[in-house]
ZAMARGU-4260 file (C-alpha; in steps of 0.2 Angstrom, whole numbers, plus 5000, padded with zeros to 4 digits):
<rodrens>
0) 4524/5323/5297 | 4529/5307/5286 | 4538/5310/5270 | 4533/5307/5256 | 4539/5297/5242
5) 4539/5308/5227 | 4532/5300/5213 | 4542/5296/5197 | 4538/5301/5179 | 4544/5291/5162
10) 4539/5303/5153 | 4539/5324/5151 | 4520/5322/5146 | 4517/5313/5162 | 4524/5325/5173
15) 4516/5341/5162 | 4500/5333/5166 | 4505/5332/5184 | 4508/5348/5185 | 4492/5354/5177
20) 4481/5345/5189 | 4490/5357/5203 | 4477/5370/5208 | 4490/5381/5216 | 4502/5382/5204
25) 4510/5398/5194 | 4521/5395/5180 | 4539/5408/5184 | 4538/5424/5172 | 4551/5424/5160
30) 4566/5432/5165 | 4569/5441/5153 | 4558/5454/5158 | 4555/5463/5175 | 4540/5457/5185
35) 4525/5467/5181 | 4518/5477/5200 | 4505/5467/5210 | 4488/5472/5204 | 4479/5485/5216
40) 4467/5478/5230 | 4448/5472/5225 | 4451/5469/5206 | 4453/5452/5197 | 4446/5437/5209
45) 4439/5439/5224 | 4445/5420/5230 | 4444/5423/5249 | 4441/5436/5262 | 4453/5438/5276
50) 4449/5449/5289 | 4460/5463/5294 | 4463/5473/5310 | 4451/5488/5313 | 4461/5503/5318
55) 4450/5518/5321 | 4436/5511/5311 | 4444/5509/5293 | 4448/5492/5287 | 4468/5488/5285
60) 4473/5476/5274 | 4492/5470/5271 | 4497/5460/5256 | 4514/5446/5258 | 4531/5452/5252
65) 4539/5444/5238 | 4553/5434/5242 | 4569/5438/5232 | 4572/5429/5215 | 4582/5418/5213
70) 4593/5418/5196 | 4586/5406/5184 | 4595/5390/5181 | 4592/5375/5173 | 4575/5369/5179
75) 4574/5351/5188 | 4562/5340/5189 | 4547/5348/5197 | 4542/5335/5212 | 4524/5328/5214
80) 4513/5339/5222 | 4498/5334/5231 | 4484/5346/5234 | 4471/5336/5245 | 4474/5346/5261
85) 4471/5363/5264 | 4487/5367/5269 | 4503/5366/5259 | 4514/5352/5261 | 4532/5353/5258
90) 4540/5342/5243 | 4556/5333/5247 | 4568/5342/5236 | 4577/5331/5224 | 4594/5327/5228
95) 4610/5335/5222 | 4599/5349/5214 | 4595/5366/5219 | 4573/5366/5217 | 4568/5384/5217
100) 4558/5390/5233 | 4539/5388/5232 | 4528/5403/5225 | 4516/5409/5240 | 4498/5406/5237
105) 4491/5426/5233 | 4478/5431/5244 | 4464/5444/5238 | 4452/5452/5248 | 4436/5461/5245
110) 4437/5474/5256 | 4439/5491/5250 | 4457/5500/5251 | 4457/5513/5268 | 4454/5529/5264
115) 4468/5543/5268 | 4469/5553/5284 | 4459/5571/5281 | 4472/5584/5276 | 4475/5595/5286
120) 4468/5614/5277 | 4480/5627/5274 | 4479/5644/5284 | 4476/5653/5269 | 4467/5650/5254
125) 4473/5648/5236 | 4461/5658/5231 | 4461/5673/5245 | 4478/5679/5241 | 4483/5693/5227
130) 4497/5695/5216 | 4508/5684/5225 | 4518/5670/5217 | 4516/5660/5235 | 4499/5653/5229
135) 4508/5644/5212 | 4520/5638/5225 | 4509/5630/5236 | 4500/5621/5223 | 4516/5614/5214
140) 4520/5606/5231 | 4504/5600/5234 | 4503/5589/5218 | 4521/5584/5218 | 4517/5576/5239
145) 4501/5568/5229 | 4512/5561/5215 | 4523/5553/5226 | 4511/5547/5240 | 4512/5527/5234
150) 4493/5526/5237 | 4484/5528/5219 | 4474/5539/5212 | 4461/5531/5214 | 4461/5528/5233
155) 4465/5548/5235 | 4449/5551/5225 | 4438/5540/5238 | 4445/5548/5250 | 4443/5563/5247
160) 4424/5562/5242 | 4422/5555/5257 | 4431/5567/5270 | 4431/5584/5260 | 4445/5596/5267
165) 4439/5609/5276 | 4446/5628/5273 | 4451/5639/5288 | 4448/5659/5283 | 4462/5670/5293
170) 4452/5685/5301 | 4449/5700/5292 | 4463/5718/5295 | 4451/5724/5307 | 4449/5709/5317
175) 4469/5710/5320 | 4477/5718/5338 | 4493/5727/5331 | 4501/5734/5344 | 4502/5755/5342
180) 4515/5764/5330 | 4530/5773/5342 | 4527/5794/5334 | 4537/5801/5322 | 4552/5815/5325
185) 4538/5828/5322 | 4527/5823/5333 | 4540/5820/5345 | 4547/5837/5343 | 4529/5845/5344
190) 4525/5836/5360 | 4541/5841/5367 | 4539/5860/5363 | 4521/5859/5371 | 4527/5852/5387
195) 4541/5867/5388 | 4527/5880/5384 | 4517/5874/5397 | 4530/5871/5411 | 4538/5888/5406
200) 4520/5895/5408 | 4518/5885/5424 | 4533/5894/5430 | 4534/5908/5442 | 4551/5917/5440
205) 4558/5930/5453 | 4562/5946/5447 | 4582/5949/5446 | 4589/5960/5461 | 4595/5975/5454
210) 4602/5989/5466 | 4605/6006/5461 | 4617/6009/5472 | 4628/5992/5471 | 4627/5989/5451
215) 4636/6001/5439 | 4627/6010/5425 | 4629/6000/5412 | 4620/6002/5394 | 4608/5988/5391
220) 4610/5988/5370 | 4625/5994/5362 | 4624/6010/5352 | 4621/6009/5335 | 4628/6019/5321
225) 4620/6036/5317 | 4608/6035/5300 | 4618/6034/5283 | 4618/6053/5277 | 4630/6060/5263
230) 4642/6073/5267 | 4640/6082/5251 | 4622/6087/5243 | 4615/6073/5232 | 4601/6072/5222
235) 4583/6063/5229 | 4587/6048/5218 | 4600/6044/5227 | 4592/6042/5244 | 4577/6035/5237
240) 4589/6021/5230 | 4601/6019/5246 | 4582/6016/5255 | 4578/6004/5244 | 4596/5997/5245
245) 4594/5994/5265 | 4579/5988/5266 | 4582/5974/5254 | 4600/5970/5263 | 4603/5978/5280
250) 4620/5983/5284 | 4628/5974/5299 | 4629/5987/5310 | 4647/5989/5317 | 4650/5987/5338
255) 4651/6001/5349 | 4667/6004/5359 | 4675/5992/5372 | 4681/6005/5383 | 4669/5994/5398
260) 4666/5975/5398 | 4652/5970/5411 | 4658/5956/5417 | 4644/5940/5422 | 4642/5943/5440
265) 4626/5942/5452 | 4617/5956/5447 | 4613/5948/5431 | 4600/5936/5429 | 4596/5924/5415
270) 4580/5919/5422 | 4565/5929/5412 | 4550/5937/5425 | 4535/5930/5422 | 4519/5937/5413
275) 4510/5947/5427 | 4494/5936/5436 | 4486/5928/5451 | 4498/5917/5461 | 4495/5899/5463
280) 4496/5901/5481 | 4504/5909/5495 | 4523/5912/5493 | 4531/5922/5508 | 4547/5919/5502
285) 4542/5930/5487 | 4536/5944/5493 | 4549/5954/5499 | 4567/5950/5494 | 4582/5947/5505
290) 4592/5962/5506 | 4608/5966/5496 | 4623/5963/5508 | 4634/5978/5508 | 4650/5970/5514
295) 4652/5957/5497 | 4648/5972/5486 | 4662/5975/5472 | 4669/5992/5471 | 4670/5999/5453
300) 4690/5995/5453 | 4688/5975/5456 | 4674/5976/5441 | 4685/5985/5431 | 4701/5972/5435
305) 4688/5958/5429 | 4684/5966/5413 | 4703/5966/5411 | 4707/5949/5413 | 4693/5943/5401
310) 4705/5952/5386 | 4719/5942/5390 | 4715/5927/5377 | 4716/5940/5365 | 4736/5940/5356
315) 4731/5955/5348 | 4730/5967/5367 | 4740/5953/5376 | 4756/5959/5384 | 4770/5952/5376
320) 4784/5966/5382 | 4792/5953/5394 | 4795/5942/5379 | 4800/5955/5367 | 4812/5961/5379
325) 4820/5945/5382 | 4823/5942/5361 | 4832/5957/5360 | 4844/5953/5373 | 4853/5938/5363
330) 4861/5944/5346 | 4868/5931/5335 | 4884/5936/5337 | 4885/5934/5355 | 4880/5914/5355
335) 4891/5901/5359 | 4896/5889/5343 | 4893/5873/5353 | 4874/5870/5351 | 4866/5888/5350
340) 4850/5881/5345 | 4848/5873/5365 | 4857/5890/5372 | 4843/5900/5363 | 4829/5887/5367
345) 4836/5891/5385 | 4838/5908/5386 | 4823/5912/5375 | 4810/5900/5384 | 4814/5897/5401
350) 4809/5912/5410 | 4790/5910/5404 | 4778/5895/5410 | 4767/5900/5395 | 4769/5892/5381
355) 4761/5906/5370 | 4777/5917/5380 | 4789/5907/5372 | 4781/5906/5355 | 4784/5925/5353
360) 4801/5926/5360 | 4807/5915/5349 | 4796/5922/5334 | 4802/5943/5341 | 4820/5934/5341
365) 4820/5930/5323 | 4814/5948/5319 | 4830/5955/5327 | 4843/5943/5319 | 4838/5935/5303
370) 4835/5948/5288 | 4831/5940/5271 | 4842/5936/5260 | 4836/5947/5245 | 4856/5944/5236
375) 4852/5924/5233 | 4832/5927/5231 | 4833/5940/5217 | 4852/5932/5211 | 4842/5912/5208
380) 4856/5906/5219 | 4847/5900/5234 | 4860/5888/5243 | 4855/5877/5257 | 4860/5877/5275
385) 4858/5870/5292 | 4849/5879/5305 | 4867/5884/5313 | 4874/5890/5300 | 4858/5900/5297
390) 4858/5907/5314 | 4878/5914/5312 | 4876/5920/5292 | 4861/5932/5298 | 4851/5928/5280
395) 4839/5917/5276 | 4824/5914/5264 | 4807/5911/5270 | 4812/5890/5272 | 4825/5895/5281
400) 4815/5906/5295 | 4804/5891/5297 | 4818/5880/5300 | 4826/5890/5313 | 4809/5894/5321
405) 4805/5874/5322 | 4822/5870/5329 | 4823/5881/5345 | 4805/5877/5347 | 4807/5859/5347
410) 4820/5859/5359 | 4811/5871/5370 | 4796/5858/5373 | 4784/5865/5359 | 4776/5858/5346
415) 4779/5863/5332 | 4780/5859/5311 | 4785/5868/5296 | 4770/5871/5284 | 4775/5873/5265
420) 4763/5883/5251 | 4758/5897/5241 | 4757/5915/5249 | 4752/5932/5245 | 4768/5940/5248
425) 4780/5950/5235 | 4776/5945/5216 | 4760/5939/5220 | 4746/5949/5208 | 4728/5951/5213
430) 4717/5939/5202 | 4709/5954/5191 | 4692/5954/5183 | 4689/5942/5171 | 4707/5932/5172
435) 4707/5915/5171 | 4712/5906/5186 | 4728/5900/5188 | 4734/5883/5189 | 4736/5876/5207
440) 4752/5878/5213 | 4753/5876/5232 | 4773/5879/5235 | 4785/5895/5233 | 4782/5900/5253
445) 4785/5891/5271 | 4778/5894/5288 | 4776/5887/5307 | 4762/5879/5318 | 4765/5878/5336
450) 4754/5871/5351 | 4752/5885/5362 | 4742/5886/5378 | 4724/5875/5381 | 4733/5864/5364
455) 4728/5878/5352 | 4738/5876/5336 | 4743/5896/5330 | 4750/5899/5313 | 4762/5911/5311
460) 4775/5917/5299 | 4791/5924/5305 | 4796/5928/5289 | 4785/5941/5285 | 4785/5946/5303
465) 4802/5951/5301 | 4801/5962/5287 | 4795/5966/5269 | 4805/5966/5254 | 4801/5980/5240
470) 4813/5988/5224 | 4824/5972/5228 | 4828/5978/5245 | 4822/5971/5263 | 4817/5984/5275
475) 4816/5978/5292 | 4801/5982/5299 | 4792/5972/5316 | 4775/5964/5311 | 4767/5958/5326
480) 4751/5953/5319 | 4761/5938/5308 | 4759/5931/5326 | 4743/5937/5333 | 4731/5935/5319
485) 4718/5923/5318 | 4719/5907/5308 | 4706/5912/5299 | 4711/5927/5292 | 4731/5920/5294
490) 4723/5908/5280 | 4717/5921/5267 | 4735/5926/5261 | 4744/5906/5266 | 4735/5892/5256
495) 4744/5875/5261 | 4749/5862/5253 | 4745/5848/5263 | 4724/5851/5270 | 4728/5846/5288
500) 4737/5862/5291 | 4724/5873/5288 | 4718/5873/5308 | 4702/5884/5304 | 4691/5886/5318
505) 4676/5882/5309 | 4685/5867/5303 | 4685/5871/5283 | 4695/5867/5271 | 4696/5881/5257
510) 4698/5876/5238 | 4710/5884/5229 | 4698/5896/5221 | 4689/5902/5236 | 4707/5905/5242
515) 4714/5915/5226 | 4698/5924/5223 | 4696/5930/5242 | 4681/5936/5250 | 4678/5951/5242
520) 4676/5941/5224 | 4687/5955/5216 | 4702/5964/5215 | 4705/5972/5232 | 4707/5988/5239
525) 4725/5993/5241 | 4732/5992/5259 | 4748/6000/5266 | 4748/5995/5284 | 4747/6007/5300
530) 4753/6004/5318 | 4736/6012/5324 | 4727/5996/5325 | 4716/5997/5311 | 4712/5980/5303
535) 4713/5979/5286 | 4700/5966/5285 | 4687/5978/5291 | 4690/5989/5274 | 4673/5994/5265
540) 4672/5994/5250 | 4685/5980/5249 | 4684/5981/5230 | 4697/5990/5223 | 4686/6000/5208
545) 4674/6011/5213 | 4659/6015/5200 | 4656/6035/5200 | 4640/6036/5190 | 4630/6024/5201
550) 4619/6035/5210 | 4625/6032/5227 | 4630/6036/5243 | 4646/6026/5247 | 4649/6022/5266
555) 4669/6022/5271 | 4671/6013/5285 | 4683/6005/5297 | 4687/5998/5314 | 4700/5993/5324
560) 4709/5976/5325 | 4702/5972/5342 | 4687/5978/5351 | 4701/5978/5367 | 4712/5987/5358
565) 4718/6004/5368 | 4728/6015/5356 | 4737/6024/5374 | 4741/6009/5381 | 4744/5996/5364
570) 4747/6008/5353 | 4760/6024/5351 | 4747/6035/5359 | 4730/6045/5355 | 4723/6039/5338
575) 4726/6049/5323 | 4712/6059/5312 | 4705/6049/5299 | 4703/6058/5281 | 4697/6054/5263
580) 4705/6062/5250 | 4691/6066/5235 | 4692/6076/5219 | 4676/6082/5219 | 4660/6080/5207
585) 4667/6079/5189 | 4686/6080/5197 | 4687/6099/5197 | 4689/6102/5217 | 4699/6092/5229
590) 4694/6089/5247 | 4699/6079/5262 | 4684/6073/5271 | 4685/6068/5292 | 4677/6052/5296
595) 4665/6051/5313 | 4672/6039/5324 | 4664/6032/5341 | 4681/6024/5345 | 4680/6011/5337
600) 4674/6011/5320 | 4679/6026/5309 | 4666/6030/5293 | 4660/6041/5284 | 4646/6044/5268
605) 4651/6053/5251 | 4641/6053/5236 | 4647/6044/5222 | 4649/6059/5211 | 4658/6069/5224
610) 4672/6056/5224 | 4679/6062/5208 | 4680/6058/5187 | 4681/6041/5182 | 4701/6037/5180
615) 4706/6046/5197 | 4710/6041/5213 | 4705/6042/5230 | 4714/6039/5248 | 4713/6037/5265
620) 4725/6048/5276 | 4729/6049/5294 | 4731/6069/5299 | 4751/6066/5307 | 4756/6083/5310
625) 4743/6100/5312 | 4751/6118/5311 | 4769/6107/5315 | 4764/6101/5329 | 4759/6081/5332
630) 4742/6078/5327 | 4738/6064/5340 | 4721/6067/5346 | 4715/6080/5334 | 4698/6080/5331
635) 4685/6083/5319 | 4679/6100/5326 | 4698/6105/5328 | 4702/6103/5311 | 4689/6111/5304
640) 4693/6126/5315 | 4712/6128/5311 | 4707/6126/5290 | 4693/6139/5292 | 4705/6149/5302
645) 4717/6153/5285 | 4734/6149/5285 | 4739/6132/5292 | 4751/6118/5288 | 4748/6099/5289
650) 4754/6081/5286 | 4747/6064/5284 | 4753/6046/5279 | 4741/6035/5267 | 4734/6020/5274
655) 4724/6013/5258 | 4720/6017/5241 | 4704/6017/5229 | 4701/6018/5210 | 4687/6026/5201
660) 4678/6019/5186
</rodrens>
């Protein structure tokens, strides 16, 4: 294309004139301010229509990007323009001068703006949905995507009117496929029971084979005490208030004797016969049974050597004389002064596998050459040693029994701790009715723990097993049960200070009130101790006071320490008579009363108002001597014989002491 030749002006009219006659022309907006937004599609003039690309039937139209602005500068001199032709022709630019770019010629169109896609409906209506703050949500969002959608309101609106949204309902609870619930721990339970009722039910169970001939007679039930009747007359009251008595709390009623233990063995089934009725079927194998075979049948001595062996986990009837013979066989003067604690843990322990064995040798071995040391305890001038020089000086406190104790045991191969505490043991006063509590004070006492056999922890106290001290002097006496009683009832007279020591069975941890109180939540009974095996911890009544005016019949009653216990072969022979010394109704007429005894408990009823006046006291005796004679064995019907007889003579020693109130 030729160029042209720009015309030439003489004057600034002349060219504003020229510039006027330009169809095309637009004057550039002031800079000052922003450019005001193009005006929306179909308003102002309609100079042209262009056509646009259909896309899924709705008319597209696209409008021509603004070039960038240029800064304003000063304006040249605007060329000459020709607008003949349809087309635009570009004006040579005048030389040495930056002319600004020329505006694009804006283009409207008739057709109407495309309307939006239909919007897709929620799941769930705004207008369904209760109480629930997601409906407000939903709405905020959906006019904050309309506000900023660059399409106008105005477009929106025709759109919307033209394709309305449609709303999809969700279906209805009932409508819905929820899988099942699993069932509950009842229902579990209850389906579970009636499966077992109906296969136990289901089930035929053979009779046990029980032979005459090859079983022992052996009572099924253990016998029970005889009914509670007094020993002296008492009034109807009384009866009619010990029946009411027993019928709101019955009286655990004590075991019979243990002279025989049947053993488990294959006479005895655990199997139940079933309830009697037809047979599913035939059964051959059940009608007759297979016969006893004589040549496996134990003779009364092998049944008699098992029941035997099941009392050997009791220390109470275990056989400790090989130990108790080898502690006596080692006095502290005879041990070498070069490391007697490894000589004794030699001497003491290596003849016995079982740990338990050499627990009590060493605990029989501190009875036989340690006495306490009632000069420093009752002088306040405790001094401190070493386990040596507490082995050759004879005398010890209770810390330094532990000591000694730990020491051998340690080098032995045991193991074995020193527990300190509070015990019941000389000073200590019974918490009496009323008092106050005393502070805790877990410390003034020390004892041992050792693992023994199957890693059973024991507790035992060497110290007191050794001796007792009373009137500021210490009487030697050998206390076996310090060693053999249960932890349990170990733990009623030591409290320790430290609550991993406690090695309860039933894995408690007493306070310090259950522990002062005690079980009898009272003042206790006094206790002086037998060799006859009768457990102190058996004692009813426990309490101490005894009301006389109470209008009952008072059961005395007692057992031994172990149902194995054999008072020929544990003990120093036949048992000695048991009898309650009473004052009498009002006090006026003494009386020494027998208690029944099946061979293992002793007891015995008394009216309350035969006991005695408010004020006295009452005891428990054993017979000891008869007419000068050793008493061992003496029973009931014997006594009464020799007393009815006339003259007579007789002895006893006191085993526990009551109070009346």
């Amino acid at each position: 294309m030729a160029d042209v030749e720009e015309p030439k002006f003489n004057s600034l009219a002349e060219r504003i004139a020229a510039l006027n006659q330009q169809k095309n022309f637009t004057a550039p907006p002031p800079s000052t301010k922003r450019p005001p937004p193009p005006p929306p599609p179909g308003a102002g003039k309609h100079p042209s229509h262009v056509s646009a690309p259909k896309t899924n039937g709705v008319v597209s139209s696209q409008s021509p990007s603004l070039p960038a602005r240029p800064k304003r500068q000063n304006l040249p001199n605007l060329p000459r323009r020709t607008n003949t032709s349809e087309s635009a022709v570009e004006s040579p630019s005048v030389p040495g001068r930056d002319a600004p770019p020329p505006l694009p010629t804006r283009k409207n169109s008739t057709q109407p703006s495309p309307a939006l896609p239909a919007r897709r409906p929620s799941a769930q209506p705004l207008n369904s949905r209760r109480g629930s703050n997601s409906s407000d949500v939903s709405h905020i969002s959906t006019l904050s995507n309309l506000s900023l959608n660059p399409v106008s309101s105005r477009t929106s609106t025709m759109s919307t009117e033209v394709q309305p949204t449609r709303r999809v309902l969700a279906p209805t609870l009932d409508q819905a496929k929820l899988p099942p619930l699993p069932p509950s721990r009842q229902e579990r339970e209850a389906q579970e029971a009636r499966e077992a009722a109906e296969k136990q039910a289901m089930e035929v169970v053979k009779a046990p084979l029980l032979s005459a001939r090859s079983a022992p007679a052996v009572p099924q039930s253990r016998p029970g005490l005889p009914p509670r009747l007094p020993s002296r007359p008492n009034n109807s009251t009384a009866h009619l208030q010990v029946d009411e008595n027993s019928s709101v709390t019955p009286r655990r009623l004590p075991p019979p004797p243990s002279a025989f233990v049947r053993p488990a063995t294959t006479f005895e089934s655990t199997r139940r016969p079933a309830a009697p009725g037809p047979r599913s079927g035939p059964r051959p194998s059940d009608e007759v049974p297979p016969p006893v075979p004589i040549s496996s049948r134990p003779t009364f001595s092998q049944i008699d050597s098992v029941a035997e062996r099941k009392t050997t986990s009791c220390l109470i009837c275990r056989d400790f004389s090989g130990p108790d013979s080898v502690a006596a066989q080692y006095p502290s003067h005879s041990l070498p002064r070069h490391d007697p604690v490894g000589y004794l843990a030699n001497v003491l322990c290596g003849p016995f596998p079982s740990a338990t064995d050499k627990a009590r040798a060493i605990f029989t071995w501190c009875h036989h050459n340690i006495a306490y040391n009632v000069e420093e305890f009752f002088g306040k001038c405790i001094k401190g040693r070493n386990v040596e020089e507490t082995i050759f000086h004879g005398k010890a406190v209770c810390q330094g029994y532990a000591e000694v104790y730990q020491a051998i045991a340690q080098r032995a191969g045991l193991q074995c701790v020193v527990i300190g505490g509070h015990g019941k043991g000389y000073g200590y006063k019974p918490l009496r009715n009323g008092e106050p509590l005393p502070p805790r004070d877990p410390s003034g006492h020390a004892w041992n723990a050792v693992c023994i056999d199957n890693g059973e922890w024991k507790l035992l106290d060497a110290c007191w097993g050794a001796g007792s001290v009373g009137d500021q002097q210490y009487h030697k006496q050998f206390k076996p049960q310090m060693f053999c009683l249960s932890n349990d009832l170990f733990g009623l007279k030591h409290f320790p200070k430290e609550e991993k020591y406690f090695f309860r069975n039933d894995g408690r941890i007493l306070t310090w009130e259950e522990y002062i109180i005690g079980p009898t939540k009272g003042e206790k009974a006094e206790f002086y101790g037998t060799d006859e095996g009768i457990s102190e911890f058996t004692f009813s009544p426990a309490e101490k006071h005894i009301p006389v005016y109470s209008g009952e019949v008072v059961r005395f009653q007692f057992s031994k320490v172990c149902e194995h216990w054999i008072p020929e072969r544990h003990g120093r022979g036949k048992s000695y008579l048991l009898l309650m010394k009473i004052h009498g109704m009002d006090g006026r007429k003494e009386d020494l009363v027998p208690l029944e005894t099946d061979g293992f408990w002793w007891w015995t009823d008394i009216s309350a108002r035969d006991l005695g006046a408010p004020g006295q006291t009452i005891f428990l005796y054993g017979l000891t001597t008869l007419n000068n004679k050793d008493a061992r064995g003496v029973t009931k019907e014997e006594y009464y014989r020799t007393k009815n007889s006339g003259g007579y003579s007789m002895s006893w020693a006191i085993y526990a002491k009551w109070e009346l109130v």
